[in-house]
LOBA-509976 format. One record per residue: chain; x, y, z of N, C-alpha, C in turn; residue in three letters; residue number from 1. Coordinates in steps of 0.001 Angstrom, whole numbers, plus 524288, in hexadecimal, padded with zeros to 5 digits. Layout:
+-------+-------+-------+-------+-------+-------+-------+-------+-------+-------+------+------+
! chain !  n_xx !  n_yy !  n_zz ! ca_xx ! ca_yy ! ca_zz !  c_xx !  c_yy !  c_zz ! resn ! resi !
+-------+-------+-------+-------+-------+-------+-------+-------+-------+-------+------+------+
!     A !     X !     Y !     Z !     X !     Y !     Z !     X !     Y !     Z !  ala !  NUM !
...
+-------+-------+-------+-------+-------+-------+-------+-------+-------+-------+------+------+
***
This chain:
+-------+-------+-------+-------+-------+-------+-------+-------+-------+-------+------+------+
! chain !  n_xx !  n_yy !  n_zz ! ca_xx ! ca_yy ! ca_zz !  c_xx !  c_yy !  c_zz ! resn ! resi !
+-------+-------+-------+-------+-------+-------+-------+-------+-------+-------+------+------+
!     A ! 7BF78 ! 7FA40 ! 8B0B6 ! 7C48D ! 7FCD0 ! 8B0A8 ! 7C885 ! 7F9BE ! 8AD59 !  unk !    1 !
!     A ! 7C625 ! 7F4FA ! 8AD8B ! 7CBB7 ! 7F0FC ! 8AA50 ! 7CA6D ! 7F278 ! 8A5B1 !  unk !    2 !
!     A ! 7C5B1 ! 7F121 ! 8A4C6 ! 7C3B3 ! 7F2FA ! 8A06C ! 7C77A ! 7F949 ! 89BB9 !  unk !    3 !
!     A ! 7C5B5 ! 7FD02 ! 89E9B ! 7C71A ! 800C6 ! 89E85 ! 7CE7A ! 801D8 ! 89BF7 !  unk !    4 !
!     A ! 7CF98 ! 7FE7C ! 89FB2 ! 7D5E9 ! 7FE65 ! 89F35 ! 7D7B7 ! 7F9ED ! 89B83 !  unk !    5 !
!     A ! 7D544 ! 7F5D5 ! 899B9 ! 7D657 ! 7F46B ! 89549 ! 7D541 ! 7F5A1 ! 891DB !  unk !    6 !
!     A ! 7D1F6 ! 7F90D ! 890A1 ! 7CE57 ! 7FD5D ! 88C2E ! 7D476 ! 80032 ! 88AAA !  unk !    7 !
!     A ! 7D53D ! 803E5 ! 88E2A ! 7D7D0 ! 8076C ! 88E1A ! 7DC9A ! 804A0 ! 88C75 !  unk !    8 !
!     A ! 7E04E ! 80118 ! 88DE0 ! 7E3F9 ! 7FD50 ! 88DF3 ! 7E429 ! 7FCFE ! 8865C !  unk !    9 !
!     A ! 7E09E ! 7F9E9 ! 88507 ! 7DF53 ! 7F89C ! 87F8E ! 7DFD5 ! 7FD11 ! 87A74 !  unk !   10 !
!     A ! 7DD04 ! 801B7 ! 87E09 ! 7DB24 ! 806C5 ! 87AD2 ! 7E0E1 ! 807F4 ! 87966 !  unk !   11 !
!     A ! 7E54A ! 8076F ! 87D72 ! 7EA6F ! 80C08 ! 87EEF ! 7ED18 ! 807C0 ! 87A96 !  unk !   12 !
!     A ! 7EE37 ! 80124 ! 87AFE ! 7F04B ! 7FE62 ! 8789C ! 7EF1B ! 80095 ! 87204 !  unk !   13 !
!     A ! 7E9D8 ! 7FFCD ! 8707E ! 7E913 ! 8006C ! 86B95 ! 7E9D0 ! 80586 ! 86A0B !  unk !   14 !
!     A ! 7EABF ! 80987 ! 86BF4 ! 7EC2A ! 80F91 ! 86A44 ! 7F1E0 ! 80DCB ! 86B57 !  unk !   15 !
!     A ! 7F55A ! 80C3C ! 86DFC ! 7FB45 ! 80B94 ! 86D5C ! 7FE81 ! 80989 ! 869B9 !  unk !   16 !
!     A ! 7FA65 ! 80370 ! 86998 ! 7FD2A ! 800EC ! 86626 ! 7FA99 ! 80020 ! 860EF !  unk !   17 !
!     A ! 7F814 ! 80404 ! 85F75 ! 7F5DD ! 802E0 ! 85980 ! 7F77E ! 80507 ! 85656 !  unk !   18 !
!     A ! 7F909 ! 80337 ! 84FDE ! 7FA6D ! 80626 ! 84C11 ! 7F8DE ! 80C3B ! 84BFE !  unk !   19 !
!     A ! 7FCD6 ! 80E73 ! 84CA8 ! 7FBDF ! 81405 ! 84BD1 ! 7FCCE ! 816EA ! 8446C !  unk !   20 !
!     A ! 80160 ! 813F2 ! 84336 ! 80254 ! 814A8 ! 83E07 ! 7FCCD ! 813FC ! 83A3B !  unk !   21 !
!     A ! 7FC86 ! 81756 ! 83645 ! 7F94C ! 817FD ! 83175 ! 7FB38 ! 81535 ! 82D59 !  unk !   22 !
!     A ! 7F7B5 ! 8103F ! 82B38 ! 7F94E ! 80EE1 ! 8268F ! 7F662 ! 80F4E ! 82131 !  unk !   23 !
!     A ! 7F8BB ! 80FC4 ! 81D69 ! 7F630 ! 812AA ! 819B5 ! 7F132 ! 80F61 ! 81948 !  unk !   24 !
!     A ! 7F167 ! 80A43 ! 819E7 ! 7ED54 ! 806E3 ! 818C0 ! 7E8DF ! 8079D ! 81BD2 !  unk !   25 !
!     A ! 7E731 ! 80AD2 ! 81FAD ! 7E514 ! 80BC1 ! 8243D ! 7E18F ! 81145 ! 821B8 !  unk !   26 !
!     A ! 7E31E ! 8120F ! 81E91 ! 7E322 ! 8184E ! 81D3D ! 7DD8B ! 81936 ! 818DF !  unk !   27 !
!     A ! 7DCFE ! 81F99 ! 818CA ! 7D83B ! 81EB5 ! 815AC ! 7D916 ! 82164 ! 80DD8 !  unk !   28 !
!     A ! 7D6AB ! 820D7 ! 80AE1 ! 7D871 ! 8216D ! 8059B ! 7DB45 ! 823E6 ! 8039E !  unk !   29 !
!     A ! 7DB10 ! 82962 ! 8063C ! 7DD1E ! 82D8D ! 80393 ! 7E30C ! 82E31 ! 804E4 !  unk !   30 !
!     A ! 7E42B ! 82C87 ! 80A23 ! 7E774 ! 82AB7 ! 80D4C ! 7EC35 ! 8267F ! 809EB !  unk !   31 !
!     A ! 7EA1D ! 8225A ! 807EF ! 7EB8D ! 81F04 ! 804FA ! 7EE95 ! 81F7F ! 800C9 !  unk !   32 !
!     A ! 7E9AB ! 822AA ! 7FF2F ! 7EC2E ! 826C3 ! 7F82E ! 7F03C ! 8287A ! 7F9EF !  unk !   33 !
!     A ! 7F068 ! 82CA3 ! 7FC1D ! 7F2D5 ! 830B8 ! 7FEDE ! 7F9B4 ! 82D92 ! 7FF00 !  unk !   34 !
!     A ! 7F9B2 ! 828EA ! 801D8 ! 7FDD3 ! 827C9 ! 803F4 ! 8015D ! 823E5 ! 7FE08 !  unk !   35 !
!     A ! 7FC55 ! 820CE ! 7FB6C ! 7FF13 ! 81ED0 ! 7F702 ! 80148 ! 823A2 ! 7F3F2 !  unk !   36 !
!     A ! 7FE5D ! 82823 ! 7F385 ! 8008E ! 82CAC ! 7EFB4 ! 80701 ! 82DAC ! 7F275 !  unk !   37 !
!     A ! 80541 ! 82E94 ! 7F55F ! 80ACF ! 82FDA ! 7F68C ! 80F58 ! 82BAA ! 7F7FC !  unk !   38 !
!     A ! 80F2C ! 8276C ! 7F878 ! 81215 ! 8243A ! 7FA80 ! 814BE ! 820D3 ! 7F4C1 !  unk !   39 !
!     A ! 810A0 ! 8204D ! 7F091 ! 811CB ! 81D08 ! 7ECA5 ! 816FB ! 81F17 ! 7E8E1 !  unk !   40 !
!     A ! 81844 ! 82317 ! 7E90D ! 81D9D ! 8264D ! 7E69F ! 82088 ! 8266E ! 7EA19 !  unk !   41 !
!     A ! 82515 ! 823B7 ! 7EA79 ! 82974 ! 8253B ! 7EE75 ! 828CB ! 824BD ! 7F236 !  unk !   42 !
!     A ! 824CC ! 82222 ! 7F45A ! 821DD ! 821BD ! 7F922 ! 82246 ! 81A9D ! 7FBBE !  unk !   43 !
!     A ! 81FA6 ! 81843 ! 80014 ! 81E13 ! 8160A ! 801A6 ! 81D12 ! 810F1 ! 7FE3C !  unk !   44 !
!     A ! 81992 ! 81239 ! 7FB91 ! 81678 ! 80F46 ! 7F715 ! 81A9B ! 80F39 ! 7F1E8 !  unk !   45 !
!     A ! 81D88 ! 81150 ! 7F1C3 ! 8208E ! 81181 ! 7ED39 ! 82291 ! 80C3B ! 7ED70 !  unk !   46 !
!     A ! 8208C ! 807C8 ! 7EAAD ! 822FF ! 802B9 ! 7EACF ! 827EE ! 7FFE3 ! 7E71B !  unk !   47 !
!     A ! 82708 ! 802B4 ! 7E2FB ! 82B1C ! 8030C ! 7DFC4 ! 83029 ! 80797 ! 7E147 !  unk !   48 !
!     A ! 82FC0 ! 80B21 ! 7E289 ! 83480 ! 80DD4 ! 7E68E ! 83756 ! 80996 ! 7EABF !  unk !   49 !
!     A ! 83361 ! 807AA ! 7ED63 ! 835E9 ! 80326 ! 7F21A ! 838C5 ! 7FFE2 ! 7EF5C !  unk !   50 !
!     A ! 836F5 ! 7FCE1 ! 7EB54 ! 83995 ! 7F8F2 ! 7E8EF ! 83CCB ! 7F8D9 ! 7E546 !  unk !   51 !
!     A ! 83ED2 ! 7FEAD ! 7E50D ! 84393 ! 8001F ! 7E0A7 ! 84839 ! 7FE93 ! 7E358 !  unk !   52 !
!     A ! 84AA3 ! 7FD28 ! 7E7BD ! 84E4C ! 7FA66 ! 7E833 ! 84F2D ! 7F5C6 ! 7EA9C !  unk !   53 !
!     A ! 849FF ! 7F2C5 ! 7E847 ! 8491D ! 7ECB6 ! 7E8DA ! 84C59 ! 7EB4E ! 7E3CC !  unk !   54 !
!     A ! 84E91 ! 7E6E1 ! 7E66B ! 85155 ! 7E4E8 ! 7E0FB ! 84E86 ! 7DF38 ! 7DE7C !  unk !   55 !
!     A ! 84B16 ! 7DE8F ! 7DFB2 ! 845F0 ! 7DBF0 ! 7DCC4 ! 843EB ! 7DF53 ! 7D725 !  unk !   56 !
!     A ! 8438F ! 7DD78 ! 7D1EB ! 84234 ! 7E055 ! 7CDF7 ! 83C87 ! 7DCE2 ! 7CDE2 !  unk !   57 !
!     A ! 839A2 ! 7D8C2 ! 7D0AB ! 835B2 ! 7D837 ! 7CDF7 ! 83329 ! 7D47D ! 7D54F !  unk !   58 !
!     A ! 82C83 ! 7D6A2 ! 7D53C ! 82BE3 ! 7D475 ! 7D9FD ! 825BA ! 7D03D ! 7D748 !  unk !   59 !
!     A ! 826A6 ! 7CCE7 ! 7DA23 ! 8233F ! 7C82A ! 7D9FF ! 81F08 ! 7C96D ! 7DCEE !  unk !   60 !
!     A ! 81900 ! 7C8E7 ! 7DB12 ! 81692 ! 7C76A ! 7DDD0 ! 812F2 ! 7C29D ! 7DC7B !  unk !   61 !
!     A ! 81111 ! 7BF43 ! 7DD07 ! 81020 ! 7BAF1 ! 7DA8D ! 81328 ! 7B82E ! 7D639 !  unk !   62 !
!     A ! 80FFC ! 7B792 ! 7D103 ! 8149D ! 7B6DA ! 7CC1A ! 8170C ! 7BB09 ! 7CA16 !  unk !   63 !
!     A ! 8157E ! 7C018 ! 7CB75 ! 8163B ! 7C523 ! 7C7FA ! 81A7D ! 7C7EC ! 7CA93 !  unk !   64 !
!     A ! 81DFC ! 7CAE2 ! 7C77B ! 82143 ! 7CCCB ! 7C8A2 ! 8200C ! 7D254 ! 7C795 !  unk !   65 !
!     A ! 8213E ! 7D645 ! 7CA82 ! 82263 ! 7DC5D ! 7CA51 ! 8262E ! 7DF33 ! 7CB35 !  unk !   66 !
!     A ! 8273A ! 7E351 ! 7C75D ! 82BFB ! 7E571 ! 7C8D2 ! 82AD6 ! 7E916 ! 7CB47 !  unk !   67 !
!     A ! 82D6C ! 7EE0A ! 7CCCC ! 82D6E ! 7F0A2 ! 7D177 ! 829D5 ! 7F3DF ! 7D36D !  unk !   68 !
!     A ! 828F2 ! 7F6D5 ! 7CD29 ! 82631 ! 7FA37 ! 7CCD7 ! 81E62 ! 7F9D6 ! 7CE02 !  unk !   69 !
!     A ! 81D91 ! 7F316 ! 7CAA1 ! 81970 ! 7F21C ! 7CA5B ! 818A6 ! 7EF1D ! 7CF96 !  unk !   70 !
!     A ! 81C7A ! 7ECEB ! 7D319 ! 81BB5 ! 7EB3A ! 7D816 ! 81A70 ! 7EE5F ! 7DBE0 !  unk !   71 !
!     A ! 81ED4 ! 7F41B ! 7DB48 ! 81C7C ! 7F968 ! 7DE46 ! 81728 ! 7FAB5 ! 7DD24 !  unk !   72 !
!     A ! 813EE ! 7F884 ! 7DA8B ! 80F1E ! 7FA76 ! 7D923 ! 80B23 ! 7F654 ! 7DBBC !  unk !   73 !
!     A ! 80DC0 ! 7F1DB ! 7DB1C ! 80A30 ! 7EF1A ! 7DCE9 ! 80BB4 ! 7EFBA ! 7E223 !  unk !   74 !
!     A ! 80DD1 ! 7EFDB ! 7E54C ! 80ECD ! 7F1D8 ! 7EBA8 ! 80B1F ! 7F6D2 ! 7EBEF !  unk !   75 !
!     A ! 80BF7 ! 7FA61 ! 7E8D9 ! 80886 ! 7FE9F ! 7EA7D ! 8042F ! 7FE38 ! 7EA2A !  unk !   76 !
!     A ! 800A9 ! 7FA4D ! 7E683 ! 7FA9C ! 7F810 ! 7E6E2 ! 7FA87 ! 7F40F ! 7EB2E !  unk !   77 !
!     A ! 7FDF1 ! 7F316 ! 7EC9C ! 7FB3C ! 7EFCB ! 7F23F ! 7FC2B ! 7F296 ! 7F6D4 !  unk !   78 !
!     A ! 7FF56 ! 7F66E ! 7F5B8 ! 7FEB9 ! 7FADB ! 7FAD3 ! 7FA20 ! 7FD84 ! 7F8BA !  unk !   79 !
!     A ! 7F7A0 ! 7FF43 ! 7F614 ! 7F2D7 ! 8019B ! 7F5AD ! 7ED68 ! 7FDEE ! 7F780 !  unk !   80 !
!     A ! 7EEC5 ! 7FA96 ! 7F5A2 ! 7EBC7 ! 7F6E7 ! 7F536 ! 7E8F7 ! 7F63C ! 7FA13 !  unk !   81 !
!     A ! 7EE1D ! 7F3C4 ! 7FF89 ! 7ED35 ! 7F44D ! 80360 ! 7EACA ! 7F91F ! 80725 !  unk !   82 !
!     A ! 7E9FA ! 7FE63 ! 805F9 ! 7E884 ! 8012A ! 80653 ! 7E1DA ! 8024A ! 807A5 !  unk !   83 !
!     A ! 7E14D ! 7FCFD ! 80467 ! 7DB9F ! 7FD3D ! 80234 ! 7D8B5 ! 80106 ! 80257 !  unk !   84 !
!     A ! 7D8FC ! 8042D ! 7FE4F ! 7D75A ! 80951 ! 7FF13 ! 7D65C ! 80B69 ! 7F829 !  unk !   85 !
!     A ! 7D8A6 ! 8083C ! 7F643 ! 7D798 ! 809A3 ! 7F045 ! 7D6A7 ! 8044B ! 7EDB3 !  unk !   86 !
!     A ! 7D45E ! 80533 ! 7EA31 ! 7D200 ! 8006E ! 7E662 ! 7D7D5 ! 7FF51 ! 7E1D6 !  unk !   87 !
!     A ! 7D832 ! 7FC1F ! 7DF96 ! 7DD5C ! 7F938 ! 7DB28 ! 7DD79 ! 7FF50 ! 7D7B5 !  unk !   88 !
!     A ! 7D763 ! 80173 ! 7D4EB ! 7D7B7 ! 8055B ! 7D148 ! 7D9AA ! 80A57 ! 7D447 !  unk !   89 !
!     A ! 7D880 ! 80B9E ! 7D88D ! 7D931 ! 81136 ! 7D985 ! 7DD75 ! 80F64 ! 7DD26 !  unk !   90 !
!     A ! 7E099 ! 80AEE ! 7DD72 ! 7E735 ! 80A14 ! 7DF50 ! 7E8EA ! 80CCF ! 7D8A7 !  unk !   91 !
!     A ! 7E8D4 ! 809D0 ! 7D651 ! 7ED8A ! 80B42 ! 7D0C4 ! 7EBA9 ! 80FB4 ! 7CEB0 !  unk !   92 !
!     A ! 7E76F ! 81314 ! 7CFC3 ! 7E741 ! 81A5A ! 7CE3F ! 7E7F8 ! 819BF ! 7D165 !  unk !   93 !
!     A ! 7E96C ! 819C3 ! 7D76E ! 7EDD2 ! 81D13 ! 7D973 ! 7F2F4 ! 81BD5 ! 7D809 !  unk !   94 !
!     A ! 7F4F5 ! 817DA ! 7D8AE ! 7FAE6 ! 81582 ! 7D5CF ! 7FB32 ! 8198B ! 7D06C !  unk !   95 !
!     A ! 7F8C6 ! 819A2 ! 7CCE5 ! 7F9F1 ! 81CB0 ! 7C861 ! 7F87C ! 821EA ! 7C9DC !  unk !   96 !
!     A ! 7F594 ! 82479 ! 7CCF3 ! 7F6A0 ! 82989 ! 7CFFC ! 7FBDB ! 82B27 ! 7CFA8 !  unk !   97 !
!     A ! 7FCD7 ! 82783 ! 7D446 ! 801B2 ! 828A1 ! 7D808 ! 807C6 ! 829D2 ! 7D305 !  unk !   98 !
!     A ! 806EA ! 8259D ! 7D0BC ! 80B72 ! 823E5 ! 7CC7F ! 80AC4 ! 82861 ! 7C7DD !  unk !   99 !
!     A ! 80595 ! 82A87 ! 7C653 ! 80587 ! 82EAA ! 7C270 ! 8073E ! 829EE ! 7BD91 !  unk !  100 !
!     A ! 8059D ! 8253C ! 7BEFE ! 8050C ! 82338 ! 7B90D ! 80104 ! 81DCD ! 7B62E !  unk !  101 !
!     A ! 7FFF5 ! 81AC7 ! 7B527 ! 7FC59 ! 81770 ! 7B470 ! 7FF32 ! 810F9 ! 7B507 !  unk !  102 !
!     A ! 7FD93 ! 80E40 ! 7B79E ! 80107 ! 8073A ! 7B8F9 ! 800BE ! 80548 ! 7B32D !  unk !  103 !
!     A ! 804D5 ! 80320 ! 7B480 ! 8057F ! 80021 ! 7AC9E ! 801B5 ! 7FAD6 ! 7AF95 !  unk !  104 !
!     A ! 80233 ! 7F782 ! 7A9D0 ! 80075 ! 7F2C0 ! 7AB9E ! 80223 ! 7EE0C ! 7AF54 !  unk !  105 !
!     A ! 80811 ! 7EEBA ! 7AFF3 ! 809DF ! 7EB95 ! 7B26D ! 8095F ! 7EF1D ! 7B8A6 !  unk !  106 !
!     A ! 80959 ! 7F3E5 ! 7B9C5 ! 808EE ! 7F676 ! 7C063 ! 80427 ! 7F5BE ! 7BFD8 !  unk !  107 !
!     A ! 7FFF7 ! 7F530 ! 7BB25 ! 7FA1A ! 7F378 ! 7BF09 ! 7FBC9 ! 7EDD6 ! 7C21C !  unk !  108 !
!     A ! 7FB50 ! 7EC92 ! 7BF52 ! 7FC0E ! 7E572 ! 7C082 ! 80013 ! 7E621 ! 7C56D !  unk !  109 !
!     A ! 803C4 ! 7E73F ! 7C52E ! 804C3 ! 7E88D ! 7CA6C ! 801AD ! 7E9D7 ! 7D073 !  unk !  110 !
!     A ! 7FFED ! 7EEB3 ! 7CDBB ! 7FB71 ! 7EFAD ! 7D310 ! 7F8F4 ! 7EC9F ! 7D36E !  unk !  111 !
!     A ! 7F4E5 ! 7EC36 ! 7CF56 ! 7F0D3 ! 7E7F9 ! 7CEC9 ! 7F2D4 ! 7E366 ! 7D41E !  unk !  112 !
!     A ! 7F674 ! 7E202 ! 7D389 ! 7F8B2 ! 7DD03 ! 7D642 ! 7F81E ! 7DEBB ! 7DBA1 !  unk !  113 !
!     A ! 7FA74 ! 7E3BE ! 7DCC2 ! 7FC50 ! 7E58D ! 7E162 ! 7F6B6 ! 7E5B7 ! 7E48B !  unk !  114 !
!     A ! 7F393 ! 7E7D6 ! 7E26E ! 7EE83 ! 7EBD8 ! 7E464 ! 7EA60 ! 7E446 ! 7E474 !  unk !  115 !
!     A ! 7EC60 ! 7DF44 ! 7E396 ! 7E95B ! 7DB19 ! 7E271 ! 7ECE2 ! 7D808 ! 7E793 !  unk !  116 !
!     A ! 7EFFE ! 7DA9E ! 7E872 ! 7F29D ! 7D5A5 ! 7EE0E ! 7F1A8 ! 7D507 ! 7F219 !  unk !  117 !
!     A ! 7F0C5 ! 7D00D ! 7F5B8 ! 7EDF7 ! 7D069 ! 7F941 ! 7F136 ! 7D306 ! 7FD7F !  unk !  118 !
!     A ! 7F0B1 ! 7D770 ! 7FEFB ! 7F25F ! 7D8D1 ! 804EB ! 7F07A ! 7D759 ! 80AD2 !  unk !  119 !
!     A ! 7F751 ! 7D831 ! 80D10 ! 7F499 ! 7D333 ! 813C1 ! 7F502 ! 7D8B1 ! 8169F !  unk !  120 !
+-------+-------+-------+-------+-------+-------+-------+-------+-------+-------+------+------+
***
């Protein structure tokens, strides 16, 4: 019977108190797509939108400096990144999907960076 009632005790705890929220990272591919498509314009993911009224014109990460645009990019390859759900190549065809245009050399190198950082 003790038995029984600490069963039950445990079962009720872990259905109460467990994450109920969905995070994208949890999620399965299409799901993923789905949410970068829509989120990366005006959206969520829009990292360069967020940081248009930072009054920082250039952000550090190691020796290298980025300006806003190519930093918003590299934020958005380590939010993909983390995702783990797409490989570096089929992150930037979707990025140039999404954008309807092709990364110059300096937004590869950007991503490149982003989609190469270690996440905790």
């Amino acid at each position: 019977m003790k038995n029984l009632i600490l069963l039950s005790f445990l079962i009720l705890s872990t259905l109460t108190f467990s994450q109920t929220e969905k995070s994208i990272y949890n999620q399965n591919k299409e799901t993923v797509l789905e949410y970068f498509r829509k989120e990366t314009n005006g959206g969520k993911l829009d990292f360069e939108l967020k940081l248009k009224d930072d009054k920082a014109h250039f952000y550090g990460i190691g020796n290298v400096l980025y300006n806003r645009k190519d930093y918003g990019i590299l934020l958005w390859a380590t939010a993909i990144k983390k995702t783990k759900k797409l490989s570096r190549k089929e992150a930037i065809k979707l990025w140039e999907e999404i954008k309807e245009k092709k990364l110059t050399k300096p937004e590869k190198k950007a991503f490149k960076k982003g989609f190469k950082m270690e996440l905790n």
